[in-house]
TORVOTOR-192918 format. One record per residue (C-alpha): residue in three letters; x, y, z. Coordinates in steps of 0.001 Angstrom, whole numbers, padded with zeros to 6 digits, always signed. Example, Ala and Ser with C-alpha at 12.3 -4.5 7.8 and 13.67 -1.06 7.14 Angstrom:
2
ALA+012300-004500+007800SER+013670-001060+007140
//
This chain:
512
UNK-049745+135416+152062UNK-049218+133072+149395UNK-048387+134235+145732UNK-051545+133767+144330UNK-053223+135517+147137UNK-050748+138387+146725UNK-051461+139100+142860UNK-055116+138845+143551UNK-055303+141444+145829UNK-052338+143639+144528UNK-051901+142863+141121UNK-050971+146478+140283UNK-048972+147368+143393UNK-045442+147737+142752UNK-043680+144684+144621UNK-040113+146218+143774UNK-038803+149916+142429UNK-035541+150292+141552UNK-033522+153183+143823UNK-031883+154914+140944UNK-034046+154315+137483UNK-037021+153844+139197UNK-037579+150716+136977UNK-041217+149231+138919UNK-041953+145853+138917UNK-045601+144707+140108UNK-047051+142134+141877UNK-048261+140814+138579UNK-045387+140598+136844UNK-043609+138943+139882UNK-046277+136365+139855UNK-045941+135803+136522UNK-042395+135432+135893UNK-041679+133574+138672UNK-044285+131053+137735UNK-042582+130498+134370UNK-039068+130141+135699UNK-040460+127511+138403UNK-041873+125445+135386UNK-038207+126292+133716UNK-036775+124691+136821UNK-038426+121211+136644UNK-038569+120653+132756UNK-034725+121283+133387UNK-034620+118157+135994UNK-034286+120636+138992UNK-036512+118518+141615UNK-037041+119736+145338UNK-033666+119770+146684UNK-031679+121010+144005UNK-029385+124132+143768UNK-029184+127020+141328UNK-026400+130048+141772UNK-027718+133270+141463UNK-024981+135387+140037UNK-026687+139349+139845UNK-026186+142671+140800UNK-028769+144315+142672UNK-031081+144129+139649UNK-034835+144749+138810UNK-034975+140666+138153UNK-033257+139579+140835UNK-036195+139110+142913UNK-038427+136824+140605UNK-035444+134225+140654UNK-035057+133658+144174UNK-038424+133994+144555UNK-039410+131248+141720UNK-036074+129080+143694UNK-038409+129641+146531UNK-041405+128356+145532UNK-039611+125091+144106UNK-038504+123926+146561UNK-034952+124753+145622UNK-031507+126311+147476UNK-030837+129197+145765UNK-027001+130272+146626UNK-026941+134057+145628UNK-023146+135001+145047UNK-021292+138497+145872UNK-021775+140254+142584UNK-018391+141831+143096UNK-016290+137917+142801UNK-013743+137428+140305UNK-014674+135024+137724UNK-012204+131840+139760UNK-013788+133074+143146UNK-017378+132828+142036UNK-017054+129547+140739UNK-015553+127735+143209UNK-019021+129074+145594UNK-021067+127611+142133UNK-018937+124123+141806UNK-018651+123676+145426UNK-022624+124842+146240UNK-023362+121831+143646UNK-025694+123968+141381UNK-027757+122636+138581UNK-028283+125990+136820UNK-026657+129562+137085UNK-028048+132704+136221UNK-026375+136026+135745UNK-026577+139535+133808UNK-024838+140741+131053UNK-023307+143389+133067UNK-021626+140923+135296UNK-020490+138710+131550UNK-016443+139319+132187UNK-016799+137282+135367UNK-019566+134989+134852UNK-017989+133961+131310UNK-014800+133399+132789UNK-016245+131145+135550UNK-014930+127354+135186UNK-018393+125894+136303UNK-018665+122568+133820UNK-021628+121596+131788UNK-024419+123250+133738UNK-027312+125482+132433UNK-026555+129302+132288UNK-028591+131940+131875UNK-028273+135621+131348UNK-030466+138347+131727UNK-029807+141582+129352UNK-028239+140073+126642UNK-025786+136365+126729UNK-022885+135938+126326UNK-021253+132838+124260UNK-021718+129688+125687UNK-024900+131227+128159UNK-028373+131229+127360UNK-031151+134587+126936UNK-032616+134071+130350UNK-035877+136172+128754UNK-036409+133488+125987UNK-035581+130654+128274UNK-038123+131541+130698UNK-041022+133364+127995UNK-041317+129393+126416UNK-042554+128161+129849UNK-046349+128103+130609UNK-047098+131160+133761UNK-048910+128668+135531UNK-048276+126867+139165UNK-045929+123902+139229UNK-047410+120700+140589UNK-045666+120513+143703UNK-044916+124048+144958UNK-043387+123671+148941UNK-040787+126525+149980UNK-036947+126136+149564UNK-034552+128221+151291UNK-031566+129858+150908UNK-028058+128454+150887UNK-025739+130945+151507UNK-021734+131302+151754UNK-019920+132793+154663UNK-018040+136273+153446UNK-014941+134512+153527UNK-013589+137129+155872UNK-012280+134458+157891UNK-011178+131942+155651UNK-012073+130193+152659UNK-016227+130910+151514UNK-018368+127968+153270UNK-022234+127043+152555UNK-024355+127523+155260UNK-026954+124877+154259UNK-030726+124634+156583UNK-032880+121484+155883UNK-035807+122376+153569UNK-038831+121604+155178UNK-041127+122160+151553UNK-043492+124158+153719UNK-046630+125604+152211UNK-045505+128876+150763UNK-048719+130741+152728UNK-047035+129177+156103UNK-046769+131484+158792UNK-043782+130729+159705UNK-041613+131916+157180UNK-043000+135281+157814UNK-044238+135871+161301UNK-041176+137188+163005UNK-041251+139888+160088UNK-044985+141120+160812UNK-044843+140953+164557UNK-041827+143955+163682UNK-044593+146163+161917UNK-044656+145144+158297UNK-047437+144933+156882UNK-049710+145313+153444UNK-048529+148977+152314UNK-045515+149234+153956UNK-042421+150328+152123UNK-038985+148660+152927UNK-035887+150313+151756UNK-033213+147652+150925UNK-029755+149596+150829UNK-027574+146776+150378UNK-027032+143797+148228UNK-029291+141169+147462UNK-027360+138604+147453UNK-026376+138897+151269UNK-028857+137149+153940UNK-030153+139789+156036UNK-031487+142115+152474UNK-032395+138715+151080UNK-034604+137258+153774UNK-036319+140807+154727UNK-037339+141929+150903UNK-038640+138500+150550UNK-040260+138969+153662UNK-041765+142027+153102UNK-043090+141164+149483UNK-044551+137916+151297UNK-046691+140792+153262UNK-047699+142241+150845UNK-045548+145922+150816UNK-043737+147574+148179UNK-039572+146993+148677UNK-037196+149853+147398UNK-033845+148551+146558UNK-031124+150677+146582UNK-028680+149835+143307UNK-025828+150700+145636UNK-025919+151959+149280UNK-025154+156111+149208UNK-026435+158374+152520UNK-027742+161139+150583UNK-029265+159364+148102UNK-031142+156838+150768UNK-032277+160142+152563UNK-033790+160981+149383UNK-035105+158371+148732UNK-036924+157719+152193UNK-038359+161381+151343UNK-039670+160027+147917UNK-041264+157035+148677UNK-042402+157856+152133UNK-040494+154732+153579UNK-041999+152931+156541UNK-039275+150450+157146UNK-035718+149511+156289UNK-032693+147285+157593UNK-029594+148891+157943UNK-025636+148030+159292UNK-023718+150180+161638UNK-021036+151675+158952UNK-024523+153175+157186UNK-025169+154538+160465UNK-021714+156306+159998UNK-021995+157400+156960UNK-025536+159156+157567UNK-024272+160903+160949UNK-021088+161918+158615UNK-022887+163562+155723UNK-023331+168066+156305UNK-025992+168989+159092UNK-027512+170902+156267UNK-027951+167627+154135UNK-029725+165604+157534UNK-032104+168819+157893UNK-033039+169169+154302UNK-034911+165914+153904UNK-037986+164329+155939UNK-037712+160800+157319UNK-040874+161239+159208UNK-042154+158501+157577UNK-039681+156135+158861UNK-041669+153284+161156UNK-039218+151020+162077UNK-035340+150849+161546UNK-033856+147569+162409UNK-029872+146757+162117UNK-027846+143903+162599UNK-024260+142250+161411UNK-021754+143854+163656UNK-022070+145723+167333UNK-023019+149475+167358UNK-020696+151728+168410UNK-022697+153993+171948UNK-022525+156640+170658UNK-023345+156319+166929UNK-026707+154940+168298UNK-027479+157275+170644UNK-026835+159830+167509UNK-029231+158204+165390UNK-031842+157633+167754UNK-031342+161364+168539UNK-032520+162043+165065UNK-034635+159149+164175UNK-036318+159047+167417UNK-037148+155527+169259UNK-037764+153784+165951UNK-033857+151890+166076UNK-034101+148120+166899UNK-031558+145895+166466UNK-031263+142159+166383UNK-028327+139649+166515UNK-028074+136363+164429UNK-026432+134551+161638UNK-027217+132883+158450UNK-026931+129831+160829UNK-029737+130468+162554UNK-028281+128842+165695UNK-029710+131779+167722UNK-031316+134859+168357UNK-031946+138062+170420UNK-034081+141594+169580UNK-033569+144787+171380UNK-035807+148090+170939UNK-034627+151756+171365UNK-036125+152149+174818UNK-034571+148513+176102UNK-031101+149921+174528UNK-030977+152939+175981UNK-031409+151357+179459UNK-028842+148844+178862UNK-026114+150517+176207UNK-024167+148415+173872UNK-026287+145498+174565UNK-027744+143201+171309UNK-030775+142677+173060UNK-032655+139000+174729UNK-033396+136091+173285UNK-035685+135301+170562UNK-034294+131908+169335UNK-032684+129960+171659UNK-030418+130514+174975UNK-027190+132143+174689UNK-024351+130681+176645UNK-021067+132062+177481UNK-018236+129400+178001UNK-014574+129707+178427UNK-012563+127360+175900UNK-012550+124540+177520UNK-016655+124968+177342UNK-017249+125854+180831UNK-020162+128142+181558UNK-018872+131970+182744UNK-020510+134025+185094UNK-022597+137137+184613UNK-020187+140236+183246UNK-017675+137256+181823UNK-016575+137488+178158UNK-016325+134707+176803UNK-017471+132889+173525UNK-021006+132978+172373UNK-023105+129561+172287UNK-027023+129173+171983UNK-029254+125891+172549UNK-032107+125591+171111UNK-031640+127659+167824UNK-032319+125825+164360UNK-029934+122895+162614UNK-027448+123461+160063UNK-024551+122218+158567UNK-021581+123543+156702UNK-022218+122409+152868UNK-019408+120237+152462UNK-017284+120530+155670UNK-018247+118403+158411UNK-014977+119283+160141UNK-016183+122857+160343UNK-019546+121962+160947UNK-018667+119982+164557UNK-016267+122632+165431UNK-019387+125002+165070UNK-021666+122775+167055UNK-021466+120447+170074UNK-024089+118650+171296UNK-027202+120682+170913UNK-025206+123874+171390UNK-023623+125960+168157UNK-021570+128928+167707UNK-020191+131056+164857UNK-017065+132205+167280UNK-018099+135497+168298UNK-017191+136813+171857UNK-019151+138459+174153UNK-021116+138717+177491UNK-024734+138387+179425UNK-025683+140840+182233UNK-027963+140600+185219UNK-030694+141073+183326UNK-030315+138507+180505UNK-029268+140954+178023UNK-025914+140448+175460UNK-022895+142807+174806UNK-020757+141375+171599UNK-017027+142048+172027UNK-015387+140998+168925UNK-014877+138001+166929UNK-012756+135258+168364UNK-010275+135208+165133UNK-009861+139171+165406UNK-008999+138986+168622UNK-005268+140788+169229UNK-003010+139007+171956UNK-000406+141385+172832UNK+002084+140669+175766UNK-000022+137654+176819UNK-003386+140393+177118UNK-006459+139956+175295UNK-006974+142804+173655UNK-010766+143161+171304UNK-010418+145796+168478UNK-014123+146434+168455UNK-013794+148471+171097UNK-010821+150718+169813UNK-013001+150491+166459UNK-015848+152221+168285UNK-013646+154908+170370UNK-011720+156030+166541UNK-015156+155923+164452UNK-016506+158899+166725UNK-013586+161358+165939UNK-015665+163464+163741UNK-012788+163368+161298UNK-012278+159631+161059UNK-014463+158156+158016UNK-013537+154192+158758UNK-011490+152845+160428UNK-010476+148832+161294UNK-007904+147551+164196UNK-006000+145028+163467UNK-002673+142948+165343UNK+000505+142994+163771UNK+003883+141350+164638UNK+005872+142868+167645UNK+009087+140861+168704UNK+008717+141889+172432UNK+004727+141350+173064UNK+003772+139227+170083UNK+001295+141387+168541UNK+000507+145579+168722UNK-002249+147224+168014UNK-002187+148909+164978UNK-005226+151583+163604UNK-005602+151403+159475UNK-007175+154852+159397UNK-009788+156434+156137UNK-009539+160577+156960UNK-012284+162200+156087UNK-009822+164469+154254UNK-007172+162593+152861UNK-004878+165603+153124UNK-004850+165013+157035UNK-002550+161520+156415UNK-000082+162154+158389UNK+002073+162850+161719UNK-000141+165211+162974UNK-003103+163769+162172UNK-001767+160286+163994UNK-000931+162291+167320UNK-004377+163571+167244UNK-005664+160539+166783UNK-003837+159184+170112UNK-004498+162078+172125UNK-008543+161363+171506UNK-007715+157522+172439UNK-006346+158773+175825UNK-009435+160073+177281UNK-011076+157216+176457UNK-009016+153781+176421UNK-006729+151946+178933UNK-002859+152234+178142UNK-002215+148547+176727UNK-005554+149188+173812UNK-004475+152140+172472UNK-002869+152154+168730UNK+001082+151687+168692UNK+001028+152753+165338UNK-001476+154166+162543UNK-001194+153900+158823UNK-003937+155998+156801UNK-005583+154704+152906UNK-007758+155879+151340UNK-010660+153257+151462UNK-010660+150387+153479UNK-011773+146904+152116UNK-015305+146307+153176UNK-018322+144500+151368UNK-021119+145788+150041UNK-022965+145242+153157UNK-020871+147117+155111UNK-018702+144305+156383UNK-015047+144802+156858UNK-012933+142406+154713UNK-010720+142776+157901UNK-008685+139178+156834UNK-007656+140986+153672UNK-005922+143763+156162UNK-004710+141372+158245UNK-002884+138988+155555UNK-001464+142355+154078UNK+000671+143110+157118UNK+001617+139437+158110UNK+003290+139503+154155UNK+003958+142865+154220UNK+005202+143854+157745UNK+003947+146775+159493UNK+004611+150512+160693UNK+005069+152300+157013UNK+002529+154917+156416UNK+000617+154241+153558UNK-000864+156792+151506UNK-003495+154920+149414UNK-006034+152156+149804UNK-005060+148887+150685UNK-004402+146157+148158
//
């Protein structure tokens, strides 16, 4: 539905409720801010086309500023809240945004953010040099702007790999009532009255695209300030949630929390669960299907877009570990010199057919990530008989050790189901004799079990279960391992720490 549509029929419904304060905000007020910071947009020169940074926590306003980037016709680049002040600027200078807005609880960063002469507003309270976003926007008449045709996002790769680059989609200024934008969304069961449960942060694709989707439908979207277990079983309980997105490390945490805590709250009202940005461990899904019942899907993509596939509970289940068939476009696997592989082959994963896109800024990148009407982000994987795709690993975490390929995914998966391994990442480091090892960076549930013992445990569970040549050489335990918000492991941060550091100490605290 389009906005007006939306505040005429559910003027009074809450579009958004805050996780932890509870702070509501309707469809009304949605409308109406977003209208005003639209008109703020053009009488500040920001025509279709143009980019603003979006520089917020998960925060009750958050919303009304993609949404009015949105209805602009504007990117809207929406920056990890958690960047020093150097690392969020580059995304703004290099994104080429017209206009930043932030919060006053983000001010140490944001104020120290070399970013030129561009507006700046903040929300709570400004800092010197940045504008009240409140008064900026409360001057502006709440009324439609003349040319209203739907932007998109541009969004910047985790930098888990490498430098942060924009992922940039041509804008096609569709009607904002288009079915497009939406359809895929409703044909997974949301609909007017549902209630979607965003646990992560905003500002990352997957949380962006489905609480705009769902307010599109006309539901009510919870958003979590910060992801917690307990408190998302609580609050499923609370606000009788129909749907929510989730990653597998959530999964983890959930299946890790006291039996007593899983039994003590309902979920009935749970519809759909979908999750998506990195493979499943087996047996964490068959857990949580266990308790959830069939209501688990799971799709694979990228902020790309270059591709697609869905898989339900019952589909999974007869074909375990798989991501699922195609939705958007036709996966490929090729070798490296881009020859097609057979059925059961890993290889690296290509799709024709899926939507354009460019790397903002890097065409070298850019043709690296797509030949000919083919793309791929570099992940590695494999189609069986049926059609259906298996992910392996990433092509840059890939360990080769003694001239094997060895994919720590799969060690990953075997380590995460020790019931008294919290997290876990696999990483190779330097060995003189096969070029890289396989090392295990291990979070214990209980700290106190860092250690010797703990380590030979550790390998006697990987014995049962992995080949000779993939099980750890050597284990160091932290205390918290560097992951994102959204659940993705900052595993380049690990693996730069050992190639300066060395390797093989025991390290009894989180990694720096």
């Amino acid at each position: 539905m389009d906005p007006a549509t939306l505040t005429r029929r559910f003027a009074d419904r809450p579009a958004l409720i805050m996780g932890q304060t509870g702070e509501t905000v309707t469809y009304a007020m949605l409308e109406e801010r977003s209208l005003r910071l639209a008109q703020l947009f053009r009488a500040r020169g920001l025509e279709r086309g143009a980019v603003i940074a979006v520089f917020l926590e998960n925060h009750p306003r958050f919303l009304e500023v993609v949404w009015a980037a949105h209805r602009a016709g504007l990117y809207y680049t929406t920056i990890n809240s958690h960047l020093m002040g150097d690392e969020a600027a580059y995304i703004v200078r290099d994104c080429g945004a017209q206009l930043v807005v932030s919060s006053s609880a983000l001010a140490a960063a944001a104020t120290a953010m070399d970013i030129g002469d561009i507006d700046r507003l903040m929300i709570d309270g400004a800092a010197p040099g940045w504008e009240p976003y409140e008064d900026a926007i409360a001057a502006m008449p709440a009324e439609p702007i003349a040319d209203e045709g739907a932007g998109d996002f541009m969004l910047y790769s985790s930098g888990t790999t490498g430098r942060p680059k924009g992922i940039k989609r041509p804008l096609t200024y569709a009607p904002l009532d288009a079915p497009e934008a939406y359809s895929m969304y409703e044909a997974l069961g949301l609909t007017a009255g549902s209630v979607y449960l965003s646990p992560a942060p905003l500002y990352h694709a997957a949380p962006l695209a489905w609480t705009m989707a769902s307010v599109r439908t006309g539901a009510t979207v919870v958003v979590m300030e910060r992801f917690d277990a307990l408190d998302l079983l609580e609050l499923v309980e609370r606000h009788r949630v129909t749907h929510a997105q989730l990653v597998p490390t959530m999964f983890v945490r959930l299946l890790k929390l006291p039996e007593a805590d899983r039994a003590s709250h309902d979920v009935s009202s749970l519809q759909m669960v979908v999750h998506a940005a990195a493979p499943c461990p087996v047996q964490i899904k068959h857990q949580m299907i266990e308790w959830w019942g069939p209501i688990i899907y799971e799709y694979y993509s990228a902020t790309e877009a270059y591709g697609a596939t869905f898989i339900t509970s019952e589909e999974w289940l007869a074909h375990p570990g798989s991501v699922g068939r195609p939705i958007l476009g036709t996966p490929l696997i090729l070798d490296d010199e881009g020859r097609e592989l057979p059925v059961g082959a890993d290889g690296v994963v290509w799709f024709e057919g899926g939507a354009p896109f460019e790397y903002h800024n890097d065409p070298a990148k850019t043709a690296e990530g797509r030949v000919g009407g083919r793309a791929t982000v570099g992940d590695i994987g494999h189609l069986d008989a049926d059609g259906y795709l298996y992910l392996t690993d990433r092509a840059t975490f890939m360990i080769i050790s003694g001239g094997v390929n060895i994919y720590p995914q799969e060690i990953e998966d075997v380590l995460i189901t020790h019931p008294e391994v919290f997290d876990v990442a696999v990483i190779g480091v330097p060995n003189d004799d096969l070029g890289e090892e396989v090392k295990a960076v291990v979070q214990p549930v209980d700290p106190a079990r860092a250690g010797a013992d703990f380590e030979a445990d550790l390998l006697a569970w990987c014995a049962g279960r992995l080949s000779t040549y993939k099980r750890p050489r050597s284990f160091d335990f932290v205390d918290e391992l560097p992951r994102l918000d959204t659940g993705k492991l900052y595993k380049r941060m690990l693996i730069d720490r050992y190639r300066r550091d060395g390797h093989g100490v025991t390290i009894l605290g989180p990694a720096q």
